[in-house]
Every structure is written in structure tokens, then in C-alpha cells.
N, C-alpha and C positions, 0 to 999 in steps of 0.2 A: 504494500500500500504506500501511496506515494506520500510523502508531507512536505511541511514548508521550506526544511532543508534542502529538499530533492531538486528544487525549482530552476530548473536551466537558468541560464543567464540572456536573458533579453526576452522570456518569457512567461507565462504565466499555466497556475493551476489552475484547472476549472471543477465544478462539483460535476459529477455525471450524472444526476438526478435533474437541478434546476439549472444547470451552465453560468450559474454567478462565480464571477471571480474568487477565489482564495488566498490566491495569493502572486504578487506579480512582483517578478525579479528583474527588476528595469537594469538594463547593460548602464555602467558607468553612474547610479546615484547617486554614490557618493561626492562625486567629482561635481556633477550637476547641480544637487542641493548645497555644496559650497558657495558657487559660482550665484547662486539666484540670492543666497542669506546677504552674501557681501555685495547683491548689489540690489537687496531691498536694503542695506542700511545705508546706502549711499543715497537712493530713493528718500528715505526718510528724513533726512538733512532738507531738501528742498520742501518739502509735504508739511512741516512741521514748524518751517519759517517764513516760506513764502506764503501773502495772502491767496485763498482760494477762489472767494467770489468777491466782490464788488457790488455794492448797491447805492444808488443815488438816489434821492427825491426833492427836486428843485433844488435848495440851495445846500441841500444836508447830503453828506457819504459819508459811508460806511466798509473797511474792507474784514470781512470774516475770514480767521486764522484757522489752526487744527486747534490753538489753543485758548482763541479768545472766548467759545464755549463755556470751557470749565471755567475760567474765568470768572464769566458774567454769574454763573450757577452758583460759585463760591463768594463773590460779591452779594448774589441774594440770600444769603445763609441758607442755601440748600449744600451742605456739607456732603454729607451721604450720597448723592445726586452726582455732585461734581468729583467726588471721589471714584463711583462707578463707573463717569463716562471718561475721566481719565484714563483710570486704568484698563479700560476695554478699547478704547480707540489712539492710547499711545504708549501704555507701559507694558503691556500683553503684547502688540504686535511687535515693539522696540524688542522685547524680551524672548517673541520666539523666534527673530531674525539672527540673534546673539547667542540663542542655544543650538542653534543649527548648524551657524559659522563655526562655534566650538566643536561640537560632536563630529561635524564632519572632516575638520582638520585635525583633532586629539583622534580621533578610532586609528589614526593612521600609528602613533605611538604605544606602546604597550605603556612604557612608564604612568598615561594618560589614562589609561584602563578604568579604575575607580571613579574619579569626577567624569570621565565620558559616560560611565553607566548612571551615576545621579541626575548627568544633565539629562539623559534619555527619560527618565522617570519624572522630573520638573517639568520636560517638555509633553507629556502626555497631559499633564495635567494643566497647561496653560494654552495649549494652544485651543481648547473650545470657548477660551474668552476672548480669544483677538475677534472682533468684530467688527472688519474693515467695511465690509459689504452694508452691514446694518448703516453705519454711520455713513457710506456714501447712499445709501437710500435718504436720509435724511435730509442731504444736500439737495440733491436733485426735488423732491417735496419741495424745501422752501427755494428753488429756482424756478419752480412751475406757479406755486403760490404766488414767489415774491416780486413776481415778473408783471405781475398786472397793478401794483401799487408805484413801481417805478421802474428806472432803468436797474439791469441786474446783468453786468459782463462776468464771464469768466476768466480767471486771474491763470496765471502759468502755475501757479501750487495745488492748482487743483488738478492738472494734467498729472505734474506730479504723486498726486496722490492716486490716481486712476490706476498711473502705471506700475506704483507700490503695491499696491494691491492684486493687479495680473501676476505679477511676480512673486505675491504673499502666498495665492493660488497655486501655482506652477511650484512656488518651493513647496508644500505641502505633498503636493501628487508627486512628485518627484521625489521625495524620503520615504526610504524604504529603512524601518527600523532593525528589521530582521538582518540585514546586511550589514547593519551594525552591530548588532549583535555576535554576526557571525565573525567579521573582523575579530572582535574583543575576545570571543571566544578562543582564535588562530593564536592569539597573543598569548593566552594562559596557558596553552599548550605547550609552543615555545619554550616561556618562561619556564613551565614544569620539566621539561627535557632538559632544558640547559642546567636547572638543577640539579635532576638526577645524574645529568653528567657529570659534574662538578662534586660530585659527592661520591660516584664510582669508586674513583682513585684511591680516596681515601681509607 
């Protein structure tokens, strides 16, 4: 019986029952979900400074940030409020950009073994709060709303932000834990042989 170990490289398990996926052994993940982490954080630098939208009405503007939300939330003493949408729409996706980058550059070191497995178990449990999608649903609402009370341009940090998020996507589908695992695994082997070697002699 086949299992997730078994899984070729550059393909996938299927159920023979329902044909839903099981398990898919993408060629090169690790390499890929490096390459997307370090360049949502680079993403995230514009997204995070640059204004997104822009709105005018007669003689008043206005340019909304990633951050003048919380902001405004924490200025009305909604604490709890503004605490949530921080940390869902910039310290959860900052956070799963930066345990991704780790894991997939540490799995390559054995010394790295331990904090690559903790980062692996932090990142399961953080990444169903990055809610980039939610929060650009938001935008686009009050672009559709805010569009008929006045003028309402879109700013380059919102592009920005778009394309953090395609990339937020694409790093997710493209980490394959198992393959890290299985690294980390190659490594304690290793280390155990080189042990037992080392102790032979003696």
C-alpha cells in the first residue's frame, strides 16, 4: 500500500475510491516556497507603506494605508478590534512569510533541525489567521461604496498589496510540509550514523 512517503517527485497520490488528492510531491518546493516567502517580504515593505486608495470630496482627501485602519480602530478605543485586524492582516501574514523563509533555508542544515521543526508547528498554527483575501475584500466594498460619494483613485500600494497576496497564495500551494519533514528526517539519520561511526572505534 502506497503512502505519503512513497510519492514520486513531481507527483501526486490519488484515493482510488473518490480520486481526491492525498498527497502531492511538487519537484523543487522547497526551493520555490523560499523564493515566493522572500519575495512576499519584499512585497510587504511597499503594501505596508505605500498609500492604497485615495479619496477626495471637494476640498477634503484622504489616502488609506495597511495601517491607518488599526489606527483609526485604536484611536476609537476599540482595543480588541484593532488588535485583531492587526494581527490578521499584518503580523500573521509578516509572520508566515518569515517562517517559511526560515524552514525552507534551515531544513537544508541538520545543525537547524530543532527550530526548523518548531517553526513547522508555529506555522501550522498561524497560517489560518493571515487573512489577506478577507481584508482585500474589504477594500474593494469600500471602493465600490466609496466611489459614488466622491472621487476614489487607486494608489501603487495597493497593486502592491494584490500582488503580496498572489504570492501569499502561490507560497502556501507550493509548501509541501512533508518534504520537510522528510529533509529533517535525512538529517537525523546522518547525524545517527556519523555517531555510530564515531563510537565504532572506540
Amino acid at each position: 500500500m502506497l503512502t505519503r512517503s512513497h510519492a514520486p517527485v513531481g507527483q501526486r497520490l490519488l484515493c482510488p475510491r473518490c480520486g481526491a488528492t492525498l498527497h502531492r510531491n511538487m519537484d523543487r518546493s522547497v526551493v520555490h516556497t523560499a523564493a515566493l516567502s522572500l519575495t512576499g517580504l519584499l512585497l510587504f515593505i511597499p503594501s505596508a507603506s505605500l498609500p492604497l486608495l485615495e479619496f477626495s470630496l471637494f476640498s477634503f482627501g484622504a489616502e488609506s494605508t495597511l495601517m491607518n485602519g488599526v489606527e483609526s480602530l485604536f484611536a476609537a478605543g476599540y482595543i480588541w478590534l484593532a488588535s485583531l485586524v492587526l494581527f490578521c492582516s499584518v503580523l500573521a501574514p509578516l509572520g508566515k512569510f518569515l517562517l517559511l523563509a526560515f524552514i525552507s533555508w534551515g531544513s537544508g542544515w541538520s545543525r537547524m533541525a530543532k527550530p526548523v521543526a518548531r517553526a513547522l508547528r508555529w506555522y501550522h498554527h498561524l497560517q489560518e489567521w493571515g487573512m489577506l483575501d478577507v481584508y482585500m475584500l474589504g477594500i474593494l466594498v469600500a471602493l465600490v461604496k466609496m466611489s459614488d460619494l466622491g472621487k476614489m483613485s487607486v494608489e501603487p500600494g495597493l497593486y502592491c498589496f494584490v500582488a503580496m497576496m498572489v504570492v501569499s497564495s502561490a507560497a502556501t500551494v507550493s509548501f509541501d510540509a512533508e518534504t520537510v519533514w522528510a529533509r529533517l528526517a535525512r538529517h537525523a539519520r546522518a547525524g545517527d550514523s556519523g555517531a555510530a561511526d564515531t563510537e565504532l572505534p572506540g
